[in-house]
N, C-alpha and C positions, 0 to 999 in steps of 0.2 A: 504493500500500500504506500503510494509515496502522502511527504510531508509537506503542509504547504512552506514555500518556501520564504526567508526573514524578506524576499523583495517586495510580498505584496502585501499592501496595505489598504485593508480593506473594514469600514466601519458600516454600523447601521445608521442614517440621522431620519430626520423628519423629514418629510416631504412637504411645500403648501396644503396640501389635504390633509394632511395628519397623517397620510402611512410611509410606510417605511422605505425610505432610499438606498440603494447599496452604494456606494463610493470606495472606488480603485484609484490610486497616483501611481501615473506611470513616470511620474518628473521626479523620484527618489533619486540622490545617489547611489541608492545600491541598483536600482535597476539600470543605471547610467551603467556601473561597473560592470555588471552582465550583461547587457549590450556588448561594451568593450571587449569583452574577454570572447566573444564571435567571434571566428577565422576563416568558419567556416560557411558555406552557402549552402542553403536545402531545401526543396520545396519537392509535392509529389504531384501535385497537383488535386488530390481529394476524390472523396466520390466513388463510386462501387462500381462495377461493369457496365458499361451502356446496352440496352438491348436490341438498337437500331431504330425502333422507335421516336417518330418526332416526341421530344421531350420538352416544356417549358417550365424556366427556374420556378420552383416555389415562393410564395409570395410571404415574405414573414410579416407576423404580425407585429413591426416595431415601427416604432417613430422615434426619429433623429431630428434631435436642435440643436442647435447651439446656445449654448446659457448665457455663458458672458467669456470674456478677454481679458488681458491684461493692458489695455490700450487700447487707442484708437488712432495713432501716428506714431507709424513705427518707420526708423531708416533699414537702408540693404543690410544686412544680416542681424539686426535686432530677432533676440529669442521673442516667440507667440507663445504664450501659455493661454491654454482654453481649456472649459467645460463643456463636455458634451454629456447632452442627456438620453439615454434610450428607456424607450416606453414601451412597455406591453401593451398595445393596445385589442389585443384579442380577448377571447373568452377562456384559453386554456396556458398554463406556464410555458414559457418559451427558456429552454438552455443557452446560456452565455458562455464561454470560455472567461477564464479571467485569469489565467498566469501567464505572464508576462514571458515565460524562460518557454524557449523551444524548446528544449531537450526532455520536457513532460511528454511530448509527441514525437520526437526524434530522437532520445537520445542524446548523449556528450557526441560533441562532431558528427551527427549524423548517424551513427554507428544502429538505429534504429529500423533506417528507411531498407526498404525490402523484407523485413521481419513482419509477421502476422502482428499486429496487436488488436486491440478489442477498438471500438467505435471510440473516436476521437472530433472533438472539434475544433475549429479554425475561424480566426474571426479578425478584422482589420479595422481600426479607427485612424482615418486621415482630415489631414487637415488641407483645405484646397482654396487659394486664392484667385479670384475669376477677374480681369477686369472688364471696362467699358464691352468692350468690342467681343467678350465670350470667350478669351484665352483665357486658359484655367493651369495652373499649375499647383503640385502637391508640395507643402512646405513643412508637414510634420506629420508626426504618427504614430502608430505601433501595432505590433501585433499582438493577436493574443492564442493562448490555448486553452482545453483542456482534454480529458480523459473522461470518459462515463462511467471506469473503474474506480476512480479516483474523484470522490465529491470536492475534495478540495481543491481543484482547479478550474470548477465552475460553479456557476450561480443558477439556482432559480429563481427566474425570474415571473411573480403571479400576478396573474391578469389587470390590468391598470396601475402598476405600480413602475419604478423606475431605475435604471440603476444611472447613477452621474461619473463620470471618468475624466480625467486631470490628463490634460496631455500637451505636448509642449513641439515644437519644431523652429524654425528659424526663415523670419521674413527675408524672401527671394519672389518677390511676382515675377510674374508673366515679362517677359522683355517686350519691349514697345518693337511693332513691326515695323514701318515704317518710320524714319527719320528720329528726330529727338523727342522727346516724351512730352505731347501738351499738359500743362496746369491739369485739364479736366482727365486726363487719364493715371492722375497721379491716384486717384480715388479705385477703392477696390472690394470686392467683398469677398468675407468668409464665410464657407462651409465647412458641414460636416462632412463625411463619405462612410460608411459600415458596409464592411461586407462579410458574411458567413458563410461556412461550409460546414456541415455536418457528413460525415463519411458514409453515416448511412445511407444516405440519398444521393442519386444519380450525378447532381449538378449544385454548384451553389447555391445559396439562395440570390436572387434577385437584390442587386447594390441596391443598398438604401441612402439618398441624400437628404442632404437637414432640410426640414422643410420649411425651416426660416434662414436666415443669412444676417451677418453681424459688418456695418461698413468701417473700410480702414482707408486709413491715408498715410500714403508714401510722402518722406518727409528726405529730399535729393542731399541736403546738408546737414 
């Protein structure tokens, strides 16, 4: 049975309604640290055998926003730290991933990938700056895991209720295409992006984007 591990940090608080929020920080030092200590690249890509069948992503039942930022004018490599909130918005719990360390799913260096293991999930929080004209680039994030043998690498998450997550990346918009950057394009907005895989099921689930937006401004000096 693995142990949850000292990087995540995870509390219950209040929600405005009165129920219970879960909150994950993925901007600890110690998750910086195990970041760092990555060497290694691994991905499988998810998902069980396809059976030829036209197949279309399942639709999860979440909602993404963005809560709030650390700012609102930020220059070229100023760090974004944000809240993002995910919502059950359906009638039944939906499974989250919630460790931070790949190696819950892979293994140390990988040392996992091609080995049976039991149903595992997979799940991505980014952060995406769009400007004026619809270029969007991703400027922060993280991933996450977990195991369905292992409760302690995921969340349930029950019906209308929320979980809020801490996550941080570094302002780099969109490069202006044309010529040098007008006044009016120095303005930008943030989203969210979540995406899921459950290994049980064919196909990810269908990317979810925040379905509010937070604006920022580019600040050249």
């Amino acid at each position: 049975m693995l142990v949850l591990p000292s990087v995540v940090i995870a509390v219950v608080a209040l929600a405005q309604g009165g129920g219970p929020t879960l909150f994950l920080d993925l901007t600890t030092p110690e998750v910086k640290a195990m970041d760092r200590s990555k060497t290694i690249g691994c991905h499988t890509g998810g998902g069980v055998a396809a059976t030829g069948l036209p197949y279309r992503p399942p639709e999860p039942t979440l909602r993404v926003s963005i809560e709030s930022v650390n700012g609102n004018a930020f220059k070229f490599g100023d760090v974004v730290v944000a809240h993002a909130l995910l919502t059950n918005t359906g009638n039944e719990p939906l499974l989250l991933p919630w460790d931070p360390d790949r190696d819950v799913v892979y293994g140390k260096d990988c040392m996992g990938l091609g080995v049976p293991a039991p149903p595992t999930l997979e799940g991505s929080l980014g952060l995406k700056v769009v400007d004026p004209q619809g270029n969007a680039d991703f400027v922060g994030g993280h991933f996450l895991y977990g195991r369905r043998d292992a409760p302690s690498t995921y969340r349930v998450l029950a019906p209308q209720r929320s979980a809020r997550i801490r996550v941080d990346g570094t302002f780099y918009p969109p490069p202006e295409r044309k010529g040098p950057r007008a006044a009016a394009s120095n303005r930008f907005m943030l989203i969210g992006v979540f995406d899921l895989t459950d290994s049980k099921l064919p196909k990810a689930y269908r990317t979810m984007v925040s379905a509010n937006h937070l604006d920022l401004a580019l600040i050249e000096k």
